[in-house]
ZARO-757198 format. One line per field, with one value per residue (C-alpha): x, y, z; residue in three letters. Coordinates in steps of 0.1 Angstrom, whole numbers, always signed. Layout:
px	[X, ...];
py	[Y, ...];
pz	[Z, ...];
r	[Ala, ...];
END
This chain:
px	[+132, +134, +123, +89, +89, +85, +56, +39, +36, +24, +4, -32, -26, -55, -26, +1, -19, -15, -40, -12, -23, +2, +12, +22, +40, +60, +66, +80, +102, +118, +126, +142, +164, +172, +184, +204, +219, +229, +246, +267, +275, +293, +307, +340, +310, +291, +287, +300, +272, +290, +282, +318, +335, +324, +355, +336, +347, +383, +392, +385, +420, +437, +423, +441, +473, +507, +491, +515, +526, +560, +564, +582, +614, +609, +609, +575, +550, +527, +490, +474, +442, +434, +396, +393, +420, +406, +376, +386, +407, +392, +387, +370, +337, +349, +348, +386, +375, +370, +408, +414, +394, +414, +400, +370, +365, +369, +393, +412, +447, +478, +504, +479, +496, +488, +466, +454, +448, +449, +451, +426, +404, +407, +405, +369, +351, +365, +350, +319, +316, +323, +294, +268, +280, +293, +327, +321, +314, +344, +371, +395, +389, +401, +431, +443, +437, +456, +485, +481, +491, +523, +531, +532, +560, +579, +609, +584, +562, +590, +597, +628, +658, +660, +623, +613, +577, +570, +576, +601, +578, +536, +510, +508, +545, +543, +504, +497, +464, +444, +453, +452, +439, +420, +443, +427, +423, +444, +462, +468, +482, +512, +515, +541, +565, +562, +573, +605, +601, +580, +608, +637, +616, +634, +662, +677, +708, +695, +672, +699, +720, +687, +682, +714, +706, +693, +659, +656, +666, +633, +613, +629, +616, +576, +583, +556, +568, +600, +612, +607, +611, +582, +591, +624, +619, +578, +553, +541, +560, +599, +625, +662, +678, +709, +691, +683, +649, +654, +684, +659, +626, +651, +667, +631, +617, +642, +632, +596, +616, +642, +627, +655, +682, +672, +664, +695, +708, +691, +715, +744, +757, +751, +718, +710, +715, +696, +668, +671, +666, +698, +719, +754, +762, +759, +728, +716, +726, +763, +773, +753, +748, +719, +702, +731, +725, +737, +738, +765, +785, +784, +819, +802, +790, +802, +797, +812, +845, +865, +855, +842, +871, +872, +833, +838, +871, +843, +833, +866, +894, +920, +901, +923, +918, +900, +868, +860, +847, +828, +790, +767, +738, +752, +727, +728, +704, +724, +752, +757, +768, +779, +789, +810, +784, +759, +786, +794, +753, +748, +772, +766, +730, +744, +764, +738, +714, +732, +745, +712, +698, +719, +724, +688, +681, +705, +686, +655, +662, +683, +657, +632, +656, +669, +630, +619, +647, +641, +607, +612, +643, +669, +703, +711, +738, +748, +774, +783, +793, +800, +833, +843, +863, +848, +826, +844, +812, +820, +844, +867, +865, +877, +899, +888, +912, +887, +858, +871, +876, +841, +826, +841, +839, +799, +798, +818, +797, +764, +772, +785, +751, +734, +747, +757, +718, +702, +721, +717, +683, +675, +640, +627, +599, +625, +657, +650, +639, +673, +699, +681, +688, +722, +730, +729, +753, +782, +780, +770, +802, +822, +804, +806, +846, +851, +831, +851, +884, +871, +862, +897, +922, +899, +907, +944, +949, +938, +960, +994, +981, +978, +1012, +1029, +1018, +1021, +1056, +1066, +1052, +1051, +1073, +1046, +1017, +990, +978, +948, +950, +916, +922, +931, +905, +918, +888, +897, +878, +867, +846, +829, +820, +806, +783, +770, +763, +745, +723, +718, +705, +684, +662, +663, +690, +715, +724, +738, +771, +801, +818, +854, +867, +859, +821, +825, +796, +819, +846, +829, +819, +852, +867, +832, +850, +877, +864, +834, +868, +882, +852, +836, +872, +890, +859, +852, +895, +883, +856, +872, +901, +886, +910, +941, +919, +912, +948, +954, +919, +894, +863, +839, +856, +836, +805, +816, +830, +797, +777, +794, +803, +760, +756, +784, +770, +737, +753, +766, +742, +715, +738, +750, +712, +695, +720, +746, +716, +701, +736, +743, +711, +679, +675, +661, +695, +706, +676, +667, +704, +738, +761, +797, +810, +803, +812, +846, +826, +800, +785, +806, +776, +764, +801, +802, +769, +781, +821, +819, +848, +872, +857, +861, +899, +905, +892, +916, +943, +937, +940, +904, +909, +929, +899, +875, +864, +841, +810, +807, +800, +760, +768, +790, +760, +734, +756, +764, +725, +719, +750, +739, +705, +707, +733, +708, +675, +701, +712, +674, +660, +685, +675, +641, +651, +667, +636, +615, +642, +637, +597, +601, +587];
py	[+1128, +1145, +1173, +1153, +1133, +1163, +1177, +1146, +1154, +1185, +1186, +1172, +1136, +1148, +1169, +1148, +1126, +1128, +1153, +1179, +1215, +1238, +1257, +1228, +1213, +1245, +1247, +1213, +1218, +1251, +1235, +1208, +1233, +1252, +1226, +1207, +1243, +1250, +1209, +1222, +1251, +1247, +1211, +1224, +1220, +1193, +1160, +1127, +1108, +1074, +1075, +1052, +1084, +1105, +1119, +1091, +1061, +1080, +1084, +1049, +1041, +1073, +1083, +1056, +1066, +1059, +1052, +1051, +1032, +1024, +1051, +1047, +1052, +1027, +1051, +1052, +1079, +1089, +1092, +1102, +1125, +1142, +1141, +1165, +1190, +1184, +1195, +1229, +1235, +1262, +1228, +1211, +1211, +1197, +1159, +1149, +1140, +1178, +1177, +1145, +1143, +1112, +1089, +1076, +1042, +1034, +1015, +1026, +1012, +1017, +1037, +1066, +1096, +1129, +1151, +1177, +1213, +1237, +1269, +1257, +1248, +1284, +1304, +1281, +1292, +1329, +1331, +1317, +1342, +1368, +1360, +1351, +1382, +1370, +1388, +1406, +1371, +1356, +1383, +1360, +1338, +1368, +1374, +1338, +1346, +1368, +1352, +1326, +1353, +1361, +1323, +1315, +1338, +1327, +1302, +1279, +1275, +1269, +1234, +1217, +1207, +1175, +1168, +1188, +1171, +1192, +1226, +1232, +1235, +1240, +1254, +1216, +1216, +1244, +1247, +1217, +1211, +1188, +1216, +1251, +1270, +1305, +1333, +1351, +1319, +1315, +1284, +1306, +1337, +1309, +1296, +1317, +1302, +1268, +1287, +1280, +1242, +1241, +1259, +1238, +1207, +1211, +1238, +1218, +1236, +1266, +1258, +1248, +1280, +1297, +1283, +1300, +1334, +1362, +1355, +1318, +1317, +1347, +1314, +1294, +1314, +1318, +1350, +1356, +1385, +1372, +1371, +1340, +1334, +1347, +1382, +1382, +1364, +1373, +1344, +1334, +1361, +1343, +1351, +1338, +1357, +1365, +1383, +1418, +1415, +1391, +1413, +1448, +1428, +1413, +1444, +1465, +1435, +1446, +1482, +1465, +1458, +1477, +1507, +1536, +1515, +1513, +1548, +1556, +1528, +1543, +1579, +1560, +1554, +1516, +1527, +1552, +1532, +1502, +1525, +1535, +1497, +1484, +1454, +1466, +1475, +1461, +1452, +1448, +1410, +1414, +1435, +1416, +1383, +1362, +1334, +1333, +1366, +1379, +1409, +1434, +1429, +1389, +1379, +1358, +1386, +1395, +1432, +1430, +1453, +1422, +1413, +1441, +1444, +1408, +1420, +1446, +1432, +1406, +1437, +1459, +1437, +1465, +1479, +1493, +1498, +1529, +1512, +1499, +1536, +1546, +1547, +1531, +1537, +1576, +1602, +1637, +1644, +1627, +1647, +1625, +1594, +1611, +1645, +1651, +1644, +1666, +1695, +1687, +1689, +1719, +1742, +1736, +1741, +1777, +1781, +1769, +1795, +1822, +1821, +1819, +1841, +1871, +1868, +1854, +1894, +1905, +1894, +1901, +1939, +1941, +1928, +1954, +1982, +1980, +1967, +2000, +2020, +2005, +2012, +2050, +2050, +2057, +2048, +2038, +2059, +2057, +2060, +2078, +2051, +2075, +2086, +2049, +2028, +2015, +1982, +1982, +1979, +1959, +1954, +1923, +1908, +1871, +1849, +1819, +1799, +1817, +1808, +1773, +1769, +1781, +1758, +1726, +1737, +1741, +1710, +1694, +1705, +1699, +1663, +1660, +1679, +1653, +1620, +1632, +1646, +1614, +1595, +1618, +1623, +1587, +1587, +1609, +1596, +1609, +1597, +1561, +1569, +1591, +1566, +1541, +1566, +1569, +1534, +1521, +1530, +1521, +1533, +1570, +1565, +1566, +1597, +1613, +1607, +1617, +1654, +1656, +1651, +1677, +1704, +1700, +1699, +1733, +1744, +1735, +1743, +1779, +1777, +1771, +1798, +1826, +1814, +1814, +1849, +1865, +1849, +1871, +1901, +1898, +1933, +1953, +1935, +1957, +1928, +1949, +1973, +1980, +1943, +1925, +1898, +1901, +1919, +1955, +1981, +1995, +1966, +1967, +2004, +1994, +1962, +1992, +2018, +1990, +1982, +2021, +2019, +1993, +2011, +2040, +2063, +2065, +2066, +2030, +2028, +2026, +1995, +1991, +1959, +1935, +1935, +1927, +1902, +1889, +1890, +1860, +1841, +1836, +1827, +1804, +1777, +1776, +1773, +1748, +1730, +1724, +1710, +1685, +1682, +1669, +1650, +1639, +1625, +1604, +1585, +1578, +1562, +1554, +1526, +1557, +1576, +1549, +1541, +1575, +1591, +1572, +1559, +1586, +1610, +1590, +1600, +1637, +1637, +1623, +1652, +1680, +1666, +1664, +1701, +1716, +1703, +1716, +1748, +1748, +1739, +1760, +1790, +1786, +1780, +1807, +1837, +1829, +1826, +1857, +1879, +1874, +1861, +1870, +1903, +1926, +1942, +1912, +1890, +1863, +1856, +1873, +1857, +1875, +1844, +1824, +1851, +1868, +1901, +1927, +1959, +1985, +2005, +1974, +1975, +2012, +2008, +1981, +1991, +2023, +2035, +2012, +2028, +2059, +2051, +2036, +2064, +2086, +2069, +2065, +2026, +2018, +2009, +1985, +1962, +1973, +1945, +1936, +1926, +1888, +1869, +1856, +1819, +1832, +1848, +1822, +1793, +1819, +1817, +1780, +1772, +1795, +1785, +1745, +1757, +1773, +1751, +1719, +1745, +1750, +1714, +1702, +1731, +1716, +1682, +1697, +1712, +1678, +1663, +1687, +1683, +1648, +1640];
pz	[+1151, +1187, +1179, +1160, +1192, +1210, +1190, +1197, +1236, +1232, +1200, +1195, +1178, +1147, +1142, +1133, +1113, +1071, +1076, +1089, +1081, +1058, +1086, +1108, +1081, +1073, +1111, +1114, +1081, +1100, +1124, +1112, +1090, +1120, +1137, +1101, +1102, +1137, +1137, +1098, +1114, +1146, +1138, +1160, +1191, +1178, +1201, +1186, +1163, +1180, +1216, +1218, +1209, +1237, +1263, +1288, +1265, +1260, +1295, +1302, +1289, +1288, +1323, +1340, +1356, +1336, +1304, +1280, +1245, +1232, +1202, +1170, +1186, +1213, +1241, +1265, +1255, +1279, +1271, +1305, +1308, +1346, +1340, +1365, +1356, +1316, +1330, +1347, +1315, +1289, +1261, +1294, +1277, +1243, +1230, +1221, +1190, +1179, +1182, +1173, +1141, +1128, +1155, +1142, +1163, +1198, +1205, +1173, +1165, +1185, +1170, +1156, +1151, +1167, +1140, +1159, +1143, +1166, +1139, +1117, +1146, +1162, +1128, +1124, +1158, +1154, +1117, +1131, +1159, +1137, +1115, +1145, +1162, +1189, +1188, +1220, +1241, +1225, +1222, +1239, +1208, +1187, +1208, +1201, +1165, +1164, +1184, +1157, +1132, +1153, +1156, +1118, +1110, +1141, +1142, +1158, +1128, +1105, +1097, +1118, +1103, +1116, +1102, +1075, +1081, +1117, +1128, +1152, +1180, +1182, +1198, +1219, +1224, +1244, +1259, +1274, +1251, +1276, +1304, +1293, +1321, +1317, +1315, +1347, +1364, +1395, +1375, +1343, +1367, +1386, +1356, +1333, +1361, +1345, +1313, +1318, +1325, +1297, +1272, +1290, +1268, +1241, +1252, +1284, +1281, +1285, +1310, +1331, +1329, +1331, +1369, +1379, +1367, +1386, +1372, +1374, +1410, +1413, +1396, +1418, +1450, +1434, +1425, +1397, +1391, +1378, +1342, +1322, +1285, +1269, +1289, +1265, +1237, +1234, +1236, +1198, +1174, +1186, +1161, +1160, +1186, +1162, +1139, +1140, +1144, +1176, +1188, +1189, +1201, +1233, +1242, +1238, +1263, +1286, +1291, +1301, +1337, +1338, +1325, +1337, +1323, +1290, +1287, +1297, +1273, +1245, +1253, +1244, +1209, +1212, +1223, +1194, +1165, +1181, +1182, +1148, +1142, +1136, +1154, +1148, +1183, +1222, +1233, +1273, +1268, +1255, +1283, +1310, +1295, +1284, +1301, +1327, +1345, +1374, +1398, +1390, +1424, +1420, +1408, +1383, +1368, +1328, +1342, +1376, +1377, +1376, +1341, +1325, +1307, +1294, +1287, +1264, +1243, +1230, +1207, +1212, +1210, +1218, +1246, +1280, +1317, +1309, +1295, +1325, +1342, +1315, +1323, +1302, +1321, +1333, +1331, +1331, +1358, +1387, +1402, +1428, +1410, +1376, +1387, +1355, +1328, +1347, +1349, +1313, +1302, +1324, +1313, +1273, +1280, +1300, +1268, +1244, +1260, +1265, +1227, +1210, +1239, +1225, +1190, +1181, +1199, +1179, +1149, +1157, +1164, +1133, +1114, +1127, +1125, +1090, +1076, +1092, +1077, +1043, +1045, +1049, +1024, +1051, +1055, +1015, +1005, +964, +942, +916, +889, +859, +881, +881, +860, +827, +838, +871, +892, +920, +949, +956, +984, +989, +963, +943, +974, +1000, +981, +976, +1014, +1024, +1004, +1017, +1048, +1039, +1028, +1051, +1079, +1064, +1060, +1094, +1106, +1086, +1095, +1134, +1139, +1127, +1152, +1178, +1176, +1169, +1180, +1158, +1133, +1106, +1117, +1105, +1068, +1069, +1084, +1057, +1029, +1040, +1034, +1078, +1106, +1090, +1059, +1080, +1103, +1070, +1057, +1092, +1091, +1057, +1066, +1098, +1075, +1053, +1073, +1097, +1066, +1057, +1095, +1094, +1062, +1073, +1102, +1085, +1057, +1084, +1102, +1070, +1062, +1098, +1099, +1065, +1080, +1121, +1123, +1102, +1106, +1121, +1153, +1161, +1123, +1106, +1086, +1113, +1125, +1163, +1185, +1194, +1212, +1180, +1175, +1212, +1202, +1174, +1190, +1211, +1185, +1164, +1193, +1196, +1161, +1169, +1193, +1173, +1192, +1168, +1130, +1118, +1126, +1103, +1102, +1091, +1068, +1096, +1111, +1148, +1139, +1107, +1136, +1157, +1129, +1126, +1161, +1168, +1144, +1168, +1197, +1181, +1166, +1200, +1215, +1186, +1169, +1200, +1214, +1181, +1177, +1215, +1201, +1168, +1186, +1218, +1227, +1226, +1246, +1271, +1278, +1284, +1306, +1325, +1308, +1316, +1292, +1271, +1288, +1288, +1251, +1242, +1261, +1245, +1212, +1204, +1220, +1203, +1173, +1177, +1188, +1155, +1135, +1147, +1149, +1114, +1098, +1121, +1129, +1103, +1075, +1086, +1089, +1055, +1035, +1057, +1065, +1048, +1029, +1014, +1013, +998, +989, +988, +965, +973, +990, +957, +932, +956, +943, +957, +942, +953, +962, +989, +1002, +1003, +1027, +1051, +1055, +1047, +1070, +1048, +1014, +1026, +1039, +1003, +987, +1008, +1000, +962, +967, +956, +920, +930, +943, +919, +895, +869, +874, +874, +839, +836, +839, +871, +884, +876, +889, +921, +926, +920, +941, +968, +970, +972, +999, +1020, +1009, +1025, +1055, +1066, +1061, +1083, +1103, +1105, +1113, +1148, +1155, +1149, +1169, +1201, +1196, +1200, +1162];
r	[Unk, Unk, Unk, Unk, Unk, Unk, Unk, Unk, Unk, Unk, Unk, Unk, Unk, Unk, Unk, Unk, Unk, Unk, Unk, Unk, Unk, Unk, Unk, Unk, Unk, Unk, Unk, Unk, Unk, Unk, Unk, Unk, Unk, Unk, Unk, Unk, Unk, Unk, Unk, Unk, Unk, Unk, Unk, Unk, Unk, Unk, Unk, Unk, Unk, Unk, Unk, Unk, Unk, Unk, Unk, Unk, Unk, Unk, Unk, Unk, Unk, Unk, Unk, Unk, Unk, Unk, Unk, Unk, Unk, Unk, Unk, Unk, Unk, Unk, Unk, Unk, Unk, Unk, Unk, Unk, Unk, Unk, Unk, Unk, Unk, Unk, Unk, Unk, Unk, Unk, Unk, Unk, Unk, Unk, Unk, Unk, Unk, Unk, Unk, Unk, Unk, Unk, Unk, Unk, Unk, Unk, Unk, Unk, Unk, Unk, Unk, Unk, Unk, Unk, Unk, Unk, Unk, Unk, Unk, Unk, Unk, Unk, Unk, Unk, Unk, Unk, Unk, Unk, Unk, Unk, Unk, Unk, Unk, Unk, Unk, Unk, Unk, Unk, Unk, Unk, Unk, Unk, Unk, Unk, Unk, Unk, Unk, Unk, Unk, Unk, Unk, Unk, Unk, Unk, Unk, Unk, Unk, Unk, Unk, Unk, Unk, Unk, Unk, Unk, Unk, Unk, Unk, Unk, Unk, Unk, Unk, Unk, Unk, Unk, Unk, Unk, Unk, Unk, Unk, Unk, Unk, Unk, Unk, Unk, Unk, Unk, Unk, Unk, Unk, Unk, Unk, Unk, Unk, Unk, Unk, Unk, Unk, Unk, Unk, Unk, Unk, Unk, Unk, Unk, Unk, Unk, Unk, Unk, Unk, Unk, Unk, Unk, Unk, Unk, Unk, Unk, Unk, Unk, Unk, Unk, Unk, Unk, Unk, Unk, Unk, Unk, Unk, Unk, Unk, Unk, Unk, Unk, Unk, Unk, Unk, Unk, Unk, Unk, Unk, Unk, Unk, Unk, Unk, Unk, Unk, Unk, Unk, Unk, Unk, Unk, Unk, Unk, Unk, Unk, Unk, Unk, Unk, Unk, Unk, Unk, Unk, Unk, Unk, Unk, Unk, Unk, Unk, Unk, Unk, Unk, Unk, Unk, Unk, Unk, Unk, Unk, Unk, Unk, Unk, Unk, Unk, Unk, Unk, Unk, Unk, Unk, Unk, Unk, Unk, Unk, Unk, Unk, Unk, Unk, Unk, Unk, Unk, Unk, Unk, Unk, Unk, Unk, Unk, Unk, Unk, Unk, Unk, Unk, Unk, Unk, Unk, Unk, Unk, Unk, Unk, Unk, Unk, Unk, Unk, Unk, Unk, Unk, Unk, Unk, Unk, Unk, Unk, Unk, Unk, Unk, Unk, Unk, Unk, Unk, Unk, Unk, Unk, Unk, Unk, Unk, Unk, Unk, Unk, Unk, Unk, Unk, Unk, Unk, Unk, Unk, Unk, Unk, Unk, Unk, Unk, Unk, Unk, Unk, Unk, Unk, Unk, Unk, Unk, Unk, Unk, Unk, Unk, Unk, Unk, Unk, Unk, Unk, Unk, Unk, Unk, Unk, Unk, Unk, Unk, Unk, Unk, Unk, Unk, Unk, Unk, Unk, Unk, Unk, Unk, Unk, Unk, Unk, Unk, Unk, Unk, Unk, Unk, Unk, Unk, Unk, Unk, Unk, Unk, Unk, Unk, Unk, Unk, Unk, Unk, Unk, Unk, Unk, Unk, Unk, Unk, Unk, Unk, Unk, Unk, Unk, Unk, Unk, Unk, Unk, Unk, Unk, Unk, Unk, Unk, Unk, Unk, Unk, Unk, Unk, Unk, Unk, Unk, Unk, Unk, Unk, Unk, Unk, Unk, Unk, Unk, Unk, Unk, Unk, Unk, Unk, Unk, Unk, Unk, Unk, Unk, Unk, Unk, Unk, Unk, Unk, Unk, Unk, Unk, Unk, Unk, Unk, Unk, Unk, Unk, Unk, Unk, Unk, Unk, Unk, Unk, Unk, Unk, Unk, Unk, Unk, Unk, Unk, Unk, Unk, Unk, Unk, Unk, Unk, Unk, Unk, Unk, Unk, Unk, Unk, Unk, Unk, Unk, Unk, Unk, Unk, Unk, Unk, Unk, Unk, Unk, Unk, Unk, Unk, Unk, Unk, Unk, Unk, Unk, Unk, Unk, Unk, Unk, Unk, Unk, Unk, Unk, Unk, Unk, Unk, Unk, Unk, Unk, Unk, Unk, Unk, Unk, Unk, Unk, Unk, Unk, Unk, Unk, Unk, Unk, Unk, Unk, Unk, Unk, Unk, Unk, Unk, Unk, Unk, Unk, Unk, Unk, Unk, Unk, Unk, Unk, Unk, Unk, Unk, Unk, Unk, Unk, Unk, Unk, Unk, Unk, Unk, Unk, Unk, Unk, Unk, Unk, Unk, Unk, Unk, Unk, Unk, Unk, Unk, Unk, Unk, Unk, Unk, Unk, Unk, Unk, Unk, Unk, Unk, Unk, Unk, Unk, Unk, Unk, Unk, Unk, Unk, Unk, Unk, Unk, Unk, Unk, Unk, Unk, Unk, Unk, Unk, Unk, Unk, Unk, Unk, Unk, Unk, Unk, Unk, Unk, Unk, Unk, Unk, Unk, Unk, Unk, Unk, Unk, Unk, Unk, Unk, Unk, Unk, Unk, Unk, Unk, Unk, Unk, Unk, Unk, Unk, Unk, Unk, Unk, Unk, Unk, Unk, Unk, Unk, Unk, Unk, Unk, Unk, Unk, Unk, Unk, Unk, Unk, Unk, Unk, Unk, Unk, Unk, Unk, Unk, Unk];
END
């Protein structure tokens, strides 16, 4: 009827007479469709049809100062509107009845219940800016979308126990509706330090510990830039803070402050397994507290040096004076305040270096060497077989108990490679999937544990072996003889000859029962033993260890328990794989270690200066053997293989872990 009205003014009146032209009357049909589909459309903005319900009629009750009605509970409720801050707020330009849907008459009856929809409300206007195109203009509208989305699978949203007919808290609870300011408003910039007032509604208790904390006494000052609730518990996505999801969101909320101490958190073993996404161990708010925090050199403080022990027997009930020094927040990079982790980190990374730094060489020029020599048909010496025993082929070398031994110690250390790498390179994309597949933390401790058991009772087992056999024969046994596994100077002039060989100045040398290369695979266990056996015992029983050293062995043990592993692993997958699997001589596999047997004709051309000895000396029937059986062989191969195949995938998973991926 307006817009007819209108028409009138400005049309001739012949015009809008029953004689009306088609055209006209299609015009004025469109238009009123337009308009019928513009008012269906945006009903969230569409203007009361009762001029009683417009915010005018509202506010002349609800704008007086102290309104209020008795609720059900006999307690005042207060139902004052600022007109003026309404206004300035970004619903200031909506009629209370778009949120308010259920008030349908002014004055309507005391007592109503509040039925406002925020969600629904918000999802409406989004969809219909979405479909006018108007996303751009409204992309704050999408942002509280999708804050909506966070909200409904937070503990907010669920429904309270005390009444299973609200949600613990909503989006009104929290956002004063009839005030929200805009969020680059000077009002919405100040006011994330009402957040904690707001909060303290329902959680007074907290609210009041809060105030004495470190950070509520920053609130307390103005200090905007202080942290409030929503910096640690998020704003709309809150879960329970005892649950594993609440425990990693709190302690990654952290880090957005205190950004050095969480990455040096993260080093730590508490750190790396809550990275890996598990809440097992300490978190920032154990150790320093919750809502009640306060500087490290208040006395008040869970952290301060007076009650850091009473701090960290919450978790560690047998803990001792010596927990106190250890460093959770040492680096490596700081020798002023941590001088013994960054001599600790420094000189495995001088021994890490200079290890690989010579024997990855070593391989390389080997490699070329003997690929060249092949190629041209040099250096492979036969045998005459016919002057042999019947069938006896092959050369022993190592006993079923030998055999046995190398392949628990194989195993042992792969599994210890395995569950040690995925903690300690916890922020790898892989290491996750991995400590899932292992069963969690716990479950990896175990296995780490039982592969640590495995390989020492291997290592001492060994030990008492060789003392028991040296102890039989001490008065004849040859200490630096051609069997002997002691270094001599034999095997020095040997390293050089090779490395003559290598550059092509020499004929390959000949190499006795004992490789000087076979010769350091052997002492490496012992000194990799010491360091990640004996770090290794420190952490296992860290409360022994504390009541006996200071709390940064910790730190230290740590440091070069991770290197020496990596030493080892790499060593063993790289220089180990390619002495004995890799190059070209014995590639892709060699099998004497499964089978205790080798063609006599391979050992005559790596120790030939012990087959020539035994030859001498008539003794060499004596290790000559039969070849090994097919399903020997076969199983030899399949053994072997998975053994290497499991060797160079957690090969890979180091490198991934260095590259960051």
């Amino acid at each position: 009827m307006m817009l007819v009205s209108r028409l009138k003014k400005v049309t001739p009146p012949h015009t809008i007479s029953t004689g009306l032209t088609f055209q006209s009357k299609a015009l004025v049909i469109m238009a009123l469709l337009a308009v019928m589909q513009f008012a269906v459309s945006n009903t969230a903005f569409a203007e009361p049809s009762d001029p009683k319900l417009k915010n005018e009629r509202c506010l002349r009750c609800h704008g007086r100062e102290n309104f209020s009605r008795k609720a059900a509970n006999g307690e005042a409720r207060q139902l004052h509107v600022a007109a003026e801050e309404f206004k300035q707020s970004v619903h200031g330009g909506r009629d209370c009845v778009n949120c308010h849907k259920d008030i349908t008459k002014a004055p309507h009856r005391k007592g109503i219940d509040r039925k406002v929809g925020c969600v629904q409300c918000h999802q409406n206007l989004w969809a219909e800016a979405q479909q006018s195109g108007q996303n751009g203009e409204n992309a704050r509208l999408g942002v509280v979308v999708e804050q909506i989305e966070s909200y409904m699978g937070s503990i907010h949203a669920r429904p309270s126990i005390e009444d299973q007919s609200r949600t613990n808290a909503t989006c009104y609870n929290c956002h004063d509706a009839h005030y929200v300011a805009p969020i680059d408003s000077h009002i919405g910039a100040n006011g994330r330090l009402k957040i904690p007032e707001v909060c303290g509604q329902c959680h007074a208790e907290i609210l009041a510990t809060y105030m004495t904390s470190v950070h509520g006494m920053q609130v307390s000052n103005g200090n905007a830039g202080a942290a409030v609730c929503s910096d640690c518990h998020t704003t709309h996505d809150i879960e329970k803070p005892h649950e594993v999801s609440g425990k990693l969101v709190i302690t990654e909320n952290c880090g957005n402050c205190h950004h050095d101490n969480l990455e040096s958190y993260t080093e730590t073993y508490h750190g790396k397994v809550t990275r890996l996404g598990y809440g097992e161990t300490a978190k920032c708010y154990d150790c320093h507290g919750s809502h009640g925090i306060k500087r490290t050199h208040d006395a008040t403080s869970m952290v301060h040096n007076g009650n850091r022990l009473e701090t960290c027997q919450t978790c560690h009930e047998d803990a001792t004076e010596g927990y106190v020094t250890f460093q959770p927040h040492g680096t490596t990079d700081d020798f002023k305040n941590y001088p013994e982790m960054w001599l600790a980190s420094k000189g495995m990374i001088g021994l890490l270096l200079g290890t690989f730094a010579f024997f990855w060489l070593h391989s390389a020029l080997w490699f070329y060497r003997e690929y060249q020599d092949r190629k041209h048909g040099k250096d492979r010496p036969h045998i005459m077989l016919e002057d042999l025993p019947a069938g006896k082929t092959h050369f022993s070398r190592f006993t079923r108990w030998w055999r046995l031994a190398h392949l628990v110690g194989a195993l042992s250390i792969m599994l210890l490679a395995l569950t040690g790498l995925t903690v300690l390179f916890s922020g790898s994309a892989w290491a996750p999937l991995v400590m899932k597949l292992l069963g969690g933390p716990v479950v990896a401790g175990i296995l780490h544990r039982i592969g640590a058991v495995g390989f020492m009772s291997v290592f001492f087992i060994h030990l008492i072996y060789f003392a028991f056999h040296i102890g039989r024969t001490w008065r004849t046994f040859e200490w630096f003889g051609p069997n002997s596994l002691i270094p001599n100077w034999d095997d020095l002039k040997d390293a050089i000859a090779m490395f003559r060989w290598f550059f092509g100045l020499a004929r390959r040398p000949i190499l006795d029962h004992f490789s000087y290369w076979e010769k350091f695979d052997y002492w490496a266990p012992f000194w990799g033993m010491t360091i990640i056996g004996v770090s290794g015992m420190m952490m296992w029983y860290p409360a022994v260890t504390a009541s006996l050293l200071p709390g940064w062995v910790f730190n230290v043990a740590a440091i070069v328990h991770g290197e020496e592993a990596i030493l080892a692993v790499v060593f063993l997958f790289t220089v180990h794989f390619f002495n004995n699997h890799f190059r070209p001589d014995k590639f892709p596999l060699d099998t004497t270690m499964f089978t205790g047997s080798v063609p006599l004709e391979h050992y005559r051309h790596e120790h030939r200066r012990e087959y020539d000895r035994l030859v001498a000396s008539g003794e060499l029937d004596k290790y000559l053997v039969d070849a090994p059986s097919q399903p020997m062989a076969l199983g030899s191969k399949i053994l072997g293989t998975v053994l290497v195949i499991i060797g160079l995938s957690l090969l890979t998973l180091v490198l991934l872990g260095f590259l960051g991926i």
